[in-house]
C-alpha positions in Angstrom: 0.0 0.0 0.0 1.3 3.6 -1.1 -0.2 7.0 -0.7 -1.1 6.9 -4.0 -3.3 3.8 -3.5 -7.1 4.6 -3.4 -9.4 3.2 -0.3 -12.7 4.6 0.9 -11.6 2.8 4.2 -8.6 1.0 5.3 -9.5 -2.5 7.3 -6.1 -3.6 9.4 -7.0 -6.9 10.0 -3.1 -8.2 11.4 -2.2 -9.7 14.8 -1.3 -6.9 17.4 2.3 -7.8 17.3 2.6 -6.4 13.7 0.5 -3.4 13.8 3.6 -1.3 14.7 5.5 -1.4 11.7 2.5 -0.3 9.3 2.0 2.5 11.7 4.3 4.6 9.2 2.1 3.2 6.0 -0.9 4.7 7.8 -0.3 7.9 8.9 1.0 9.3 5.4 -1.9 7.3 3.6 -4.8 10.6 2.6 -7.8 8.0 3.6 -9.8 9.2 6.7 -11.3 5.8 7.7 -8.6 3.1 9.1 -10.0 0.6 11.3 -8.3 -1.7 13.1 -9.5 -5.7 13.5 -8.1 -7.9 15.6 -7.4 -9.4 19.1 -6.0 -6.6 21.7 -6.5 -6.4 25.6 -5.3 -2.9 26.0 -5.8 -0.1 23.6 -1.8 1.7 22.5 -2.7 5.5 23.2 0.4 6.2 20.1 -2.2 4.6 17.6 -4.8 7.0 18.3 -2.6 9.7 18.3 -0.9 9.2 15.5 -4.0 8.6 13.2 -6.0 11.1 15.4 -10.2 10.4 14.3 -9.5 8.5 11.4 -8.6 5.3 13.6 -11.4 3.1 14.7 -12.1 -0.3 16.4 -13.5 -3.3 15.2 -14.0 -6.9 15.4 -14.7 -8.9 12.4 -17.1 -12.0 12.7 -15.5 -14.1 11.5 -13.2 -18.2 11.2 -9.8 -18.3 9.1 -6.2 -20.0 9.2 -3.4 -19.5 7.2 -2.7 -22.7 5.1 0.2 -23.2 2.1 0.7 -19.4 2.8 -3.4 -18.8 1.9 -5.8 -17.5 4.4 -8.6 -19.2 4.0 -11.9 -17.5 6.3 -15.9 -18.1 6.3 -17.8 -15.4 7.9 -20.2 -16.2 10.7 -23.9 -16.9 8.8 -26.3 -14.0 10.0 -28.5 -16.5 12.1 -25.5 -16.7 14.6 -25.4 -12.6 15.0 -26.6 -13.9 18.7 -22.9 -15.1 19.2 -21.2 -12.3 18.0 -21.6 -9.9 15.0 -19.0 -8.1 12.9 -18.3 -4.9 15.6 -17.1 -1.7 14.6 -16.9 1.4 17.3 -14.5 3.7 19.1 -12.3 3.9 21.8 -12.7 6.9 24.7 -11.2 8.8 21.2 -12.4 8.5 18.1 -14.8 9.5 15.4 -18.3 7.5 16.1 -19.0 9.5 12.4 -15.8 7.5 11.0 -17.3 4.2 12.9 -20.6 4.4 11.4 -19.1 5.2 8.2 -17.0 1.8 7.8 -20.2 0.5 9.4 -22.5 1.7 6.3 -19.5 0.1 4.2 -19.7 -3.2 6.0 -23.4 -3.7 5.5 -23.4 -2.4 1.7 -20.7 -5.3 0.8 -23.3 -7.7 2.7 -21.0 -7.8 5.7 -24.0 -7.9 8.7 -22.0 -4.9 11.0 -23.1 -3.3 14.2 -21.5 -0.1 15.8 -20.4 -0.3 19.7 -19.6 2.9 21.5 -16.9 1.9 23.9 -14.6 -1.2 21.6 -11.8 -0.9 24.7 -14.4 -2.8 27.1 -15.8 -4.8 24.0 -12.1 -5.7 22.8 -11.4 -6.5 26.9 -14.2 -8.7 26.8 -13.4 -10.5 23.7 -9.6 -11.4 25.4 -11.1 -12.4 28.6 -13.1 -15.1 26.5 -10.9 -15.9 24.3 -7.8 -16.1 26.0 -7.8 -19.0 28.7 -8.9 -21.5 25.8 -6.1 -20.8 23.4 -3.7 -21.1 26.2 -4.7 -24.8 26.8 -5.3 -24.9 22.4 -2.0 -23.9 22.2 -0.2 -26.3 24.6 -2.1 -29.1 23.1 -1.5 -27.9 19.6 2.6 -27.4 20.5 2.5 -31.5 22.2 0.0 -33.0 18.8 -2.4 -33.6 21.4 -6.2 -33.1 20.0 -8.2 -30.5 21.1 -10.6 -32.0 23.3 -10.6 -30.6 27.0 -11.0 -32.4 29.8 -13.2 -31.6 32.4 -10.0 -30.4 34.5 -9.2 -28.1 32.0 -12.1 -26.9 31.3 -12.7 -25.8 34.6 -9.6 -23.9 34.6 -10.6 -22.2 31.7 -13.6 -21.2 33.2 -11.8 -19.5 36.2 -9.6 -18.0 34.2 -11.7 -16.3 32.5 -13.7 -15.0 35.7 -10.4 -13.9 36.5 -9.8 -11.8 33.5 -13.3 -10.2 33.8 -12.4 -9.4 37.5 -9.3 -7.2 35.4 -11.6 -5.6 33.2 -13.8 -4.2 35.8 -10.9 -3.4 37.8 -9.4 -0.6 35.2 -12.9 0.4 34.6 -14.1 -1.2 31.5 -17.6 -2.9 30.8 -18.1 -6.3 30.4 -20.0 -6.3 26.8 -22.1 -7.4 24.7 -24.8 -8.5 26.4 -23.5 -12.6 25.8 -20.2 -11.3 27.4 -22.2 -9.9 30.3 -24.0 -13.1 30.4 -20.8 -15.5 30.5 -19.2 -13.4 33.3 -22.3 -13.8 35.7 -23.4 -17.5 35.2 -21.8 -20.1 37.9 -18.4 -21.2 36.7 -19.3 -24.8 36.5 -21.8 -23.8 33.6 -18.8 -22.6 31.5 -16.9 -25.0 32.5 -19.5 -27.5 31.5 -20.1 -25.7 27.9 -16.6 -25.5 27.1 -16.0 -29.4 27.9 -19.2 -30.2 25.6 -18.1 -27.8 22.9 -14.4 -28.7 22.6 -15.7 -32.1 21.8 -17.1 -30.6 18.0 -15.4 -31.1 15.0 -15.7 -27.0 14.1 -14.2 -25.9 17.9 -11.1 -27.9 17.4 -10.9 -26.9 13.3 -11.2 -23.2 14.6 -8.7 -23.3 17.5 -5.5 -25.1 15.7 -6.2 -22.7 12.9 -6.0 -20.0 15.5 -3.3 -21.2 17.7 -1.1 -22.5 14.8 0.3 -18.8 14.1 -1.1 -17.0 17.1 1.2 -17.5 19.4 3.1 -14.0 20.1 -0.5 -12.4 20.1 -2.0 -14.5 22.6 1.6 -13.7 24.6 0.8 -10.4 23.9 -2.3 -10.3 25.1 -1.5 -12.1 28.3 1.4 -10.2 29.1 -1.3 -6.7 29.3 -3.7 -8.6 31.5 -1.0 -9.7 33.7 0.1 -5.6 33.6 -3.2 -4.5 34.3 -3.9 -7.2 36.7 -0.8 -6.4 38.9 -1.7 -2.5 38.5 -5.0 -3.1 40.2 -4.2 -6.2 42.6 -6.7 -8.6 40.9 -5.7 -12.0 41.5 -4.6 -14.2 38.2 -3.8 -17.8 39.1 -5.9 -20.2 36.8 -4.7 -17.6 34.1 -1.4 -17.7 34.8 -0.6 -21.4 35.1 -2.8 -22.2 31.6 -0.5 -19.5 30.0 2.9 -20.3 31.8 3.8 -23.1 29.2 2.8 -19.9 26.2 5.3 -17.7 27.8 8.1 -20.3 27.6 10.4 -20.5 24.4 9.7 -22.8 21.7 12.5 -25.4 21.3 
């Protein structure tokens, strides 16, 4: 991509550790709608001010891998918007007039799209769900184990992730959508329960070695700024931080 190169909006749709070196690509491009897409627990402050209101936040709904060098995706059918829909919104900066632009965009090209007014507690959200599983995905991807859970492991993941909401209410942040809100509330042993049953699918174990096969130094990424924020706020992370203590580990 060159300044020269035309765009009504610009999606970024890279893992967070790589965002950094397009940073320069971005600023001198003329296009006032970038939009970043992808997993983040905390929000760099530099981004925003170095692409000021054109920068947005997003979320796209949607399953891919990378395979021979292709990425190959499939975008979540419209009769599962209940799980999650393709989110676009701004942080505590931002142009909500840019977000609903790239929203408009979205929903032309028959990408179902929904605006969010506060994406730092919806991307905070997303990690704390996220996260604990593709710990244990990844350890079992790393050892060629399948991707089944045990009930052990499942329940871990389950109090990890209560753990990682406890952070996002700690610095403030919402626990959203409304499924989010939902998973943060009900007993552990409910997760725990729906994780074990759902590892057990031929599409959960599919999605997460596609995931954790080249998402490694995001998900250490996004560990290492829960454990920050945790230790800022004295929130308690010890089911996180034994399912991610093999992650942060070199790989032979």
């Amino acid at each position: 991509m060159t300044p020269e190169t035309p765009a009504d909006a610009i999606l970024v749709m890279v893992q967070r550790p790589q965002i950094d070196e397009l940073i320069p690509s971005l600023i001198s491009h003329p296009c006032q709608r970038i939009c970043f897409l992808f997993n983040c627990s905390e929000i760099d402050p530099a981004w925003q001010a170095a692409l000021g209101d054109r920068l947005v936040w997003g979320f796209p709904s949607a399953l891919g891998g990378t395979k021979d060098g292709i990425v190959n995706y499939v975008l979540l059918p419209r009769y599962l918007r209940f799980l999650q829909v393709t989110t676009v919104g701004v942080d505590r900066s931002g142009s909500a007039d840019t977000a609903r632009e790239i929203v408009g965009l979205l929903n032309q090209s028959g990408i179902a799209t929904v605006f969010h007014p506060d994406m730092r507690s919806w991307l905070m959200s997303h990690t704390a769900l996220m996260l604990p599983g593709m710990a244990v995905g990844e350890r079992k991807f790393r050892s060629g184990e399948r991707q089944t859970m045990s009930f052990r492991e499942s329940r871990a993941v389950a109090k990890a992730q209560k753990e990682c909401f406890a952070v996002s209410r700690a610095v403030g942040a919402s626990i959203t959508p409304l499924n989010m809100k939902f998973v943060s509330i009900v007993p552990s042993v409910v997760v725990a329960c729906t994780f074990w049953l759902l590892s057990r699918t031929t599409p959960y174990g599919r999605s997460m070695t596609d995931h954790v096969d080249h998402g490694r130094g995001e998900m250490m990424t996004m560990y290492a700024g829960i454990r920050s924020q945790a230790d800022q706020h004295s929130v308690s992370t010890e089911a996180l931080d034994e399912l991610c203590e093999e992650l942060m580990e070199p790989v032979a």
